[in-house]
Structures are given as structure tokens and as C-alpha cells.
N, CA, C and O atoms as CSV, one atom per row, in Angstrom:
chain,resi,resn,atom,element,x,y,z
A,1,UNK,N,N,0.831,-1.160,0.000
A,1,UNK,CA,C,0.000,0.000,0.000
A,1,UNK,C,C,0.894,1.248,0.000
A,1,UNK,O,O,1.846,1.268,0.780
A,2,UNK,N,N,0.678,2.230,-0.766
A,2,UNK,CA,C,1.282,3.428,-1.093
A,2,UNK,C,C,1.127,4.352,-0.108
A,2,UNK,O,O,0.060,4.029,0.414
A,3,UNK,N,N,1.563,5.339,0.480
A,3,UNK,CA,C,1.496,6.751,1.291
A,3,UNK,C,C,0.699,7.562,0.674
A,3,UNK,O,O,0.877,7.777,-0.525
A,4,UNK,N,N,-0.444,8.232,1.449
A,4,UNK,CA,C,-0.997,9.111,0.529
A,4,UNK,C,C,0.128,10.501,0.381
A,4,UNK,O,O,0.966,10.931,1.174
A,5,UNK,N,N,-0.236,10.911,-0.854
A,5,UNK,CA,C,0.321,12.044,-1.524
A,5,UNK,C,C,0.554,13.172,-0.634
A,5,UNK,O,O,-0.449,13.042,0.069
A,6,UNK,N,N,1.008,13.934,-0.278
A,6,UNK,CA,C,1.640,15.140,0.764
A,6,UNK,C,C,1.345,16.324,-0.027
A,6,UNK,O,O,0.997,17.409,0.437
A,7,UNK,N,N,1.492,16.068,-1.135
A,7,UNK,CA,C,1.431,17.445,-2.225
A,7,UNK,C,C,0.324,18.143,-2.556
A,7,UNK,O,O,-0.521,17.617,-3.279
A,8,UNK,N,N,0.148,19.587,-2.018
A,8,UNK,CA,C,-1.012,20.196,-2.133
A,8,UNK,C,C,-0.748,21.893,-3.042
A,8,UNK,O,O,-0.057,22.886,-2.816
A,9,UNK,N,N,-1.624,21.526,-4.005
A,9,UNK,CA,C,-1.535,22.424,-5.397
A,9,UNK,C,C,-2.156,23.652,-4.636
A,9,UNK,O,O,-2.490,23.719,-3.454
A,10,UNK,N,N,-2.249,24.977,-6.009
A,10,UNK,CA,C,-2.697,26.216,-5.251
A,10,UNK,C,C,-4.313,26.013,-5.549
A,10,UNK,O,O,-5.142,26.754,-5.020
A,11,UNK,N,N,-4.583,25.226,-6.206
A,11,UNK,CA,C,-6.176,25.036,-5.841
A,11,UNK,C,C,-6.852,25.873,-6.782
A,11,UNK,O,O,-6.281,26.540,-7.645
A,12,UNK,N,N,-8.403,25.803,-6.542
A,12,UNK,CA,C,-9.040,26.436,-7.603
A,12,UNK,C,C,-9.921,28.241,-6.871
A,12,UNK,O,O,-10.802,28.885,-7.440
A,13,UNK,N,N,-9.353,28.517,-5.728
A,13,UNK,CA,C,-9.476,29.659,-5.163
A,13,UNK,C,C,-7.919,30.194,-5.851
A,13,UNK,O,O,-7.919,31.315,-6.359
A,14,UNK,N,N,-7.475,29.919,-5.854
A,14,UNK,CA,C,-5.564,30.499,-6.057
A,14,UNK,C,C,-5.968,31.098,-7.981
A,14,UNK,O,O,-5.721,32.158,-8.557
A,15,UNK,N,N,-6.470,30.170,-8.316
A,15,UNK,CA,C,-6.979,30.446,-9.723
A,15,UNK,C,C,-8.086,31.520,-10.032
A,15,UNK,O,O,-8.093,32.201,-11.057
A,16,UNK,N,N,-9.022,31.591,-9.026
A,16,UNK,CA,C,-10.197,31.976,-9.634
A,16,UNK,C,C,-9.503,34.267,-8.922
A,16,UNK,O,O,-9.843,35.337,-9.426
A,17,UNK,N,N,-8.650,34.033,-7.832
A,17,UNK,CA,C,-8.061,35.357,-7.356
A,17,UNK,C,C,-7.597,35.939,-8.327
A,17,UNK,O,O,-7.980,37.064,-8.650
A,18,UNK,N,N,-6.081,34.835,-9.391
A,18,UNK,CA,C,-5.505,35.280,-10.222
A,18,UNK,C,C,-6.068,35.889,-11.406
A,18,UNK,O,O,-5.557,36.723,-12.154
A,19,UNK,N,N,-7.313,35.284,-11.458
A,19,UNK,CA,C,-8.189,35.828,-12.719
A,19,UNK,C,C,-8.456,37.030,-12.799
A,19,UNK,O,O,-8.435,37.921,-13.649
A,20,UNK,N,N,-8.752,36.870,-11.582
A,20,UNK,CA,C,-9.902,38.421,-10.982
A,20,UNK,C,C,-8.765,39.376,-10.894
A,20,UNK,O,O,-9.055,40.553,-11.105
A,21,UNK,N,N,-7.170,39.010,-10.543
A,21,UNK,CA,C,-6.738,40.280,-10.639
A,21,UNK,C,C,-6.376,40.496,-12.053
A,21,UNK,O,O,-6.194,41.690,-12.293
A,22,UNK,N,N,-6.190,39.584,-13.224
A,22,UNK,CA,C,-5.610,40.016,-14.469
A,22,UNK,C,C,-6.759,40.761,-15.184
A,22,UNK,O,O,-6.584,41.517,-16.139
A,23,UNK,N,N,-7.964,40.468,-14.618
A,23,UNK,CA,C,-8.973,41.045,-15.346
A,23,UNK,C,C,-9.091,42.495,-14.583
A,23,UNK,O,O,-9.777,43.347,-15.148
A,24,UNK,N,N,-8.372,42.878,-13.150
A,24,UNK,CA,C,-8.754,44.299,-12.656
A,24,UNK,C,C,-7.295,45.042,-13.890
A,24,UNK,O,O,-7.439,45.903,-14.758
A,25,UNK,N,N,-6.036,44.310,-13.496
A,25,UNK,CA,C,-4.989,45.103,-14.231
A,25,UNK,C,C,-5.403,45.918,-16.181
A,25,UNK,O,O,-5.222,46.928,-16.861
A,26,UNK,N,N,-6.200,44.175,-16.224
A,26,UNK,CA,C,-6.522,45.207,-17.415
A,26,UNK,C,C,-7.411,46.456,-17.936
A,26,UNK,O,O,-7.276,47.323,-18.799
A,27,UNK,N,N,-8.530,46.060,-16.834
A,27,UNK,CA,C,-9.609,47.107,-16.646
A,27,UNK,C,C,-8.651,48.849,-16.164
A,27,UNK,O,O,-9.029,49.949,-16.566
A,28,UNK,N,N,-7.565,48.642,-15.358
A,28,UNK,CA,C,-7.196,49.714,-14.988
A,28,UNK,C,C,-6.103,49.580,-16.358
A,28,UNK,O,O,-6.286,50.738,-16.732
A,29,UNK,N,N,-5.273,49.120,-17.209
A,29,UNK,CA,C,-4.483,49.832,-18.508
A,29,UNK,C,C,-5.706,50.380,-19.168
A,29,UNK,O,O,-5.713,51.506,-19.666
A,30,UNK,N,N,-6.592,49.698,-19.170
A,30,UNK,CA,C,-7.347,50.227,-20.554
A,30,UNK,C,C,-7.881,51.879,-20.201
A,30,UNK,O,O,-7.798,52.863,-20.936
A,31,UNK,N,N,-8.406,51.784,-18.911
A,31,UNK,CA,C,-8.516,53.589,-18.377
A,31,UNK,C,C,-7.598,54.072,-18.555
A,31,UNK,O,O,-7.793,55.046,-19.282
A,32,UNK,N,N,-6.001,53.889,-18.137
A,32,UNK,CA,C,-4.944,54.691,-18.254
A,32,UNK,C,C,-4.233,55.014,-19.816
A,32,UNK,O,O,-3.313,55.785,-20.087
A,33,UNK,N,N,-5.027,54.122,-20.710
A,33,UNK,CA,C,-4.321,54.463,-22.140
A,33,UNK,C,C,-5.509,55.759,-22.801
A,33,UNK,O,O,-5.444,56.671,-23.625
A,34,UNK,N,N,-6.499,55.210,-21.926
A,34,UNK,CA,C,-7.925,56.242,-22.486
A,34,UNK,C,C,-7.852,57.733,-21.860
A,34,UNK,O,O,-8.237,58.821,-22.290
A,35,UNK,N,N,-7.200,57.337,-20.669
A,35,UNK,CA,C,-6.880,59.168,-20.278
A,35,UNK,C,C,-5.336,59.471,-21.135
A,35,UNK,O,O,-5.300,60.568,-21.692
A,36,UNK,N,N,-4.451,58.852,-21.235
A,36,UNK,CA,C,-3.020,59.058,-21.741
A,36,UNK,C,C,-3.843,60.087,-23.290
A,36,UNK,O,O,-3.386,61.091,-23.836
A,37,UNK,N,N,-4.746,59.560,-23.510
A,37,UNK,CA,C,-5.018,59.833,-25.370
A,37,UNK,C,C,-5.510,60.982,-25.193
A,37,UNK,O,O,-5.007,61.901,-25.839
A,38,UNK,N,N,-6.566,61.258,-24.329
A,38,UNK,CA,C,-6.965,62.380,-24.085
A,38,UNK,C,C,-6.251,63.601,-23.343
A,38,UNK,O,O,-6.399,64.821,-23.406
A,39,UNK,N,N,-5.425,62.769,-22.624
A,39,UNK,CA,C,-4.624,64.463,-22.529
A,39,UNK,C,C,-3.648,64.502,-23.738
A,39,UNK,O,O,-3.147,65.581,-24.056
A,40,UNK,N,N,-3.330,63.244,-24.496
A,40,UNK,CA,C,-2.586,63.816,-25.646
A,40,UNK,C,C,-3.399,64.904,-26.705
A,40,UNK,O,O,-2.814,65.786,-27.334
A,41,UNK,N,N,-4.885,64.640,-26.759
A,41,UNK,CA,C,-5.290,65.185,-27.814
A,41,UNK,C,C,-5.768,67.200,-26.892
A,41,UNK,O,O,-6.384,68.081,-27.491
A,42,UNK,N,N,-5.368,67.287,-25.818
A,42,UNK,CA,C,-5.753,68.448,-25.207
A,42,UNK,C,C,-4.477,69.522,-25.164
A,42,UNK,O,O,-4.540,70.732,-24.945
A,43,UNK,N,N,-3.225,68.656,-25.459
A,43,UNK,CA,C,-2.068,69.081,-25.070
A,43,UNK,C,C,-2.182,69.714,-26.870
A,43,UNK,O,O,-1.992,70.885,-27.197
A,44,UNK,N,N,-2.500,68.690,-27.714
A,44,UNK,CA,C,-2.398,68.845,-29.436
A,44,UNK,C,C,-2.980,70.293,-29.569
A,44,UNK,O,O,-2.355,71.255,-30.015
A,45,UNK,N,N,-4.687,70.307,-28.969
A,45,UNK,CA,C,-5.324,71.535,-29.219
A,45,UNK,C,C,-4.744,72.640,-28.413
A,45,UNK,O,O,-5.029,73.773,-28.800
A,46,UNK,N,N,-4.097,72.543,-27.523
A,46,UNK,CA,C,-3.512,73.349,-26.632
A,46,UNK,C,C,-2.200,74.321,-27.327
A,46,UNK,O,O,-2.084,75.542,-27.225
A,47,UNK,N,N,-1.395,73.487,-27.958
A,47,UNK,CA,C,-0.179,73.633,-28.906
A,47,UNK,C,C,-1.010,74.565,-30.428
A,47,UNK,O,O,-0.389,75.490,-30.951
A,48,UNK,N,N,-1.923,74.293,-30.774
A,48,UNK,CA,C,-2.544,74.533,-31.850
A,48,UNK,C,C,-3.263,75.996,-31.680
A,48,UNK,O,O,-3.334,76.886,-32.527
A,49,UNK,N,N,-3.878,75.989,-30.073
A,49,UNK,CA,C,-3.953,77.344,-30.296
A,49,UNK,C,C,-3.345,78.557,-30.020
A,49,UNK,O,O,-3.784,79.700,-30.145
A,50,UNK,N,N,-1.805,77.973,-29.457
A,50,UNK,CA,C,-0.629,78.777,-28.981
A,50,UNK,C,C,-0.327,79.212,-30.699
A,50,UNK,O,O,-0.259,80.424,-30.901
A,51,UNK,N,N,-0.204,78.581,-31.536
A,51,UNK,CA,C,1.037,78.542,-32.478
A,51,UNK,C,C,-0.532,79.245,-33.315
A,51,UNK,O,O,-0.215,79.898,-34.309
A,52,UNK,N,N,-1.484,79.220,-33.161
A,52,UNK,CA,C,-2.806,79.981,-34.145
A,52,UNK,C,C,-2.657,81.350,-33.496
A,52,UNK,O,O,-2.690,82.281,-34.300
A,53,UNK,N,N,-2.486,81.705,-32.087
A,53,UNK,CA,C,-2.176,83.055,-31.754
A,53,UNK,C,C,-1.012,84.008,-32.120
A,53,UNK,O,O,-0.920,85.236,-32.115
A,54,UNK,N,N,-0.141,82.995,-32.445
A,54,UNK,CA,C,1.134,83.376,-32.292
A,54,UNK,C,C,1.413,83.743,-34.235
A,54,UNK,O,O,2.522,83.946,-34.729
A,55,UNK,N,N,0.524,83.738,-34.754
A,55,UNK,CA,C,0.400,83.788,-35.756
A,55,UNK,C,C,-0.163,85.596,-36.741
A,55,UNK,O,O,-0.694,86.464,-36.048
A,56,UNK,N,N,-0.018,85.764,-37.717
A,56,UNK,CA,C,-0.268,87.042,-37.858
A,56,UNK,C,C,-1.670,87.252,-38.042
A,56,UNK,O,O,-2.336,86.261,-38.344
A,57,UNK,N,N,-2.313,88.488,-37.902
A,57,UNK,CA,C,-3.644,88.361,-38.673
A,57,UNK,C,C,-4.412,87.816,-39.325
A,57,UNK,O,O,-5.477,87.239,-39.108
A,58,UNK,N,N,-3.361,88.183,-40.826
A,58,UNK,CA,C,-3.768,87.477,-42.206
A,58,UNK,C,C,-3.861,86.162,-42.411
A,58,UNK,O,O,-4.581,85.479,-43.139
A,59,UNK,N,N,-2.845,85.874,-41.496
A,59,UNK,CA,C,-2.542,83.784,-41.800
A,59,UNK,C,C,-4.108,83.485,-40.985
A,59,UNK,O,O,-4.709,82.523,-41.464
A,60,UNK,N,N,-4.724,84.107,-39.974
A,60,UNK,CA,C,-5.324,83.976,-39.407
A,60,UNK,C,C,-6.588,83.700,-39.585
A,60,UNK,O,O,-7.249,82.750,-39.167
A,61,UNK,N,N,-7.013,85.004,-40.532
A,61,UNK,CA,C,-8.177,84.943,-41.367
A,61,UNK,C,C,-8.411,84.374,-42.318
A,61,UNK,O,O,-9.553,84.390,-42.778
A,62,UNK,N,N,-7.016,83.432,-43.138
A,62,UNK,CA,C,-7.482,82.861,-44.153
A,62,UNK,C,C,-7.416,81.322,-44.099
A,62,UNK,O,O,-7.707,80.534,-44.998
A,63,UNK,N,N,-6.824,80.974,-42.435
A,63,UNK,CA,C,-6.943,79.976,-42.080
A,63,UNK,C,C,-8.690,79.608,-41.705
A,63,UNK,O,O,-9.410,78.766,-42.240
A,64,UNK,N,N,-8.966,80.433,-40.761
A,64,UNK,CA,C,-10.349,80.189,-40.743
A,64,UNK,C,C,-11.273,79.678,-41.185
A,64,UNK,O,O,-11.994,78.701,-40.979
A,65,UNK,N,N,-11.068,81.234,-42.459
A,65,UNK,CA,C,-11.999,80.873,-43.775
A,65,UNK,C,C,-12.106,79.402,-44.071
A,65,UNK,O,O,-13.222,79.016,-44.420
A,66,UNK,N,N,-11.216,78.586,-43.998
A,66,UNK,CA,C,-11.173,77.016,-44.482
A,66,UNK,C,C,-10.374,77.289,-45.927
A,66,UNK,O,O,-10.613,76.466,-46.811
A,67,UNK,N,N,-9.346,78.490,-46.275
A,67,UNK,CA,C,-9.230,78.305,-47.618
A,67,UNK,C,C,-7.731,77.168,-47.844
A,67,UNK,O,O,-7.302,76.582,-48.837
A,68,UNK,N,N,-7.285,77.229,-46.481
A,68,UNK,CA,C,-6.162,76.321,-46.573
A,68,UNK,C,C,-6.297,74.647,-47.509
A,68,UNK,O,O,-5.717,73.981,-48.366
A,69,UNK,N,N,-7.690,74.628,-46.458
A,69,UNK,CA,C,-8.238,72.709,-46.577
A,69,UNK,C,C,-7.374,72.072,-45.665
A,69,UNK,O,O,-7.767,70.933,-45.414
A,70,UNK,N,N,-6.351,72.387,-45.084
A,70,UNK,CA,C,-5.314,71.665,-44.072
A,70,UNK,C,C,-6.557,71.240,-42.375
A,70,UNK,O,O,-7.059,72.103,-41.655
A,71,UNK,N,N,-6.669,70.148,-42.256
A,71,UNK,CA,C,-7.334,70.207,-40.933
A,71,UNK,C,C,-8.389,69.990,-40.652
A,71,UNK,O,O,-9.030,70.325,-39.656
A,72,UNK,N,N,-8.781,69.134,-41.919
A,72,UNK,CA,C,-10.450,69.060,-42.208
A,72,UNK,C,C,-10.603,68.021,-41.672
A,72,UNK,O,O,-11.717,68.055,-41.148
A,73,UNK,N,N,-9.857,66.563,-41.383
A,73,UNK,CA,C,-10.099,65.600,-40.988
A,73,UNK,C,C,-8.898,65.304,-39.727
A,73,UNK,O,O,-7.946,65.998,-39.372
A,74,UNK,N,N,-9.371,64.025,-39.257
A,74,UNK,CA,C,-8.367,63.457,-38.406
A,74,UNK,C,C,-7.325,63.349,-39.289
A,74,UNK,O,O,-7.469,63.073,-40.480
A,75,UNK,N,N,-5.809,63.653,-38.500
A,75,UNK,CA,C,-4.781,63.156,-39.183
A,75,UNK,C,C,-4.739,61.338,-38.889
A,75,UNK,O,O,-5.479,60.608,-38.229
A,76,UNK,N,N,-3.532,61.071,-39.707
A,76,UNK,CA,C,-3.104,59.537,-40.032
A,76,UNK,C,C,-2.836,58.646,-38.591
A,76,UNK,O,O,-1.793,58.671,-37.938
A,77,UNK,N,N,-3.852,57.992,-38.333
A,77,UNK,CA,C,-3.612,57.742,-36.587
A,77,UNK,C,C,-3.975,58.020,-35.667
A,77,UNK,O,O,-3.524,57.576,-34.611
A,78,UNK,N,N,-5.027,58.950,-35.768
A,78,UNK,CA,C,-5.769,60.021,-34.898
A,78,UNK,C,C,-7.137,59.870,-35.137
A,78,UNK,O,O,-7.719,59.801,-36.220
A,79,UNK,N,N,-7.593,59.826,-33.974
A,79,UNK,CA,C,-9.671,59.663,-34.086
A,79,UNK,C,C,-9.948,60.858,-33.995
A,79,UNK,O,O,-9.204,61.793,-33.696
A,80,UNK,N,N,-11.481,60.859,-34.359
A,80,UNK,CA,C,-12.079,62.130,-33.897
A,80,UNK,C,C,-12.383,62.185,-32.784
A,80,UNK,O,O,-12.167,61.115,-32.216
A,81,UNK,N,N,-12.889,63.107,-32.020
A,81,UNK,CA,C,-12.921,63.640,-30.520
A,81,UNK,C,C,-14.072,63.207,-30.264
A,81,UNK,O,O,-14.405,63.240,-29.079
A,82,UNK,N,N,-15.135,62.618,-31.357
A,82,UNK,CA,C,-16.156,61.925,-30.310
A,82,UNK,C,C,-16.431,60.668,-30.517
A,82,UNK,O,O,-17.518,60.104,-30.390
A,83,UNK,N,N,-15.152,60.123,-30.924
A,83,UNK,CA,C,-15.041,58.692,-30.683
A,83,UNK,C,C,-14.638,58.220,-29.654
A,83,UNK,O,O,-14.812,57.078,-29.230
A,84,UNK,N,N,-13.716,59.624,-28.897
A,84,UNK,CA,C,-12.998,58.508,-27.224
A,84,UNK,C,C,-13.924,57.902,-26.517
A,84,UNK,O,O,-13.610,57.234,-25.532
């Protein structure tokens, strides 16, 4: 007759903890990449309207106007602001 076994695994509580925390870590990256984007895109408009002030009149008014066409859409990589 054999010895019973001594060896005791981490069980199915040890498993069901580990879950629960890989599923909090990701719940908290996915907030922290969603604020990272948004202050990137506040810092963008922020820069945009330094360098639009800093600008002369004329460039000013004919930026407006829309006669450029520069800026009409998201750039390459970039959502629109009411997609976050």
C-alpha cells in the first residue's frame, strides 16, 4: 500500500483570485491608455492654439476661412474627438 500524496496544489481559489486580478490590471491599462489619449489630444489643441495666436492676422483669417483645406479631418492615426 502506497502513502498518501503530501502534495497540495494552489487550488481552484488560487486560480479563480488570479483571474480576478488580471482582469482588474486590465480594466485599470485600458482607463490609463484612455486618459493618456486624451490628454494627448488636449495638449495637441492646446499647442494649436498657442502657435494659431502666435500667428499674424492674415494667416489667421485665411486659415479660418477654411481656404487652406489643411485640418479638415483626423490626421493619419488620430480619431475624432467623439469617438474617445
Amino acid at each position: 500500500m502506497s502513502a498518501p500524496s503530501s502534495e497540495v496544489g494552489p487550488g481552484f481559489l488560487a486560480f479563480v483570485a488570479f483571474f480576478f486580478l488580471a482582469v482588474a490590471l486590465w480594466l485599470l491599462m485600458r482607463n490609463m491608455f484612455t486618459r493618456m489619449r486624451r490628454m494627448n489630444l488636449a495638449q495637441r489643441a492646446e499647442e494649436q492654439r498657442a502657435a494659431r495666436a502666435a500667428r499674424p492676422p492674415e494667416e489667421t483669417r485665411a486659415t479660418e476661412a477654411g481656404d487652406s483645406g489643411v485640418g479638415d479631418g483626423p490626421e493619419e492615426g488620430q480619431r475624432r474627438g467623439d469617438e474617445v
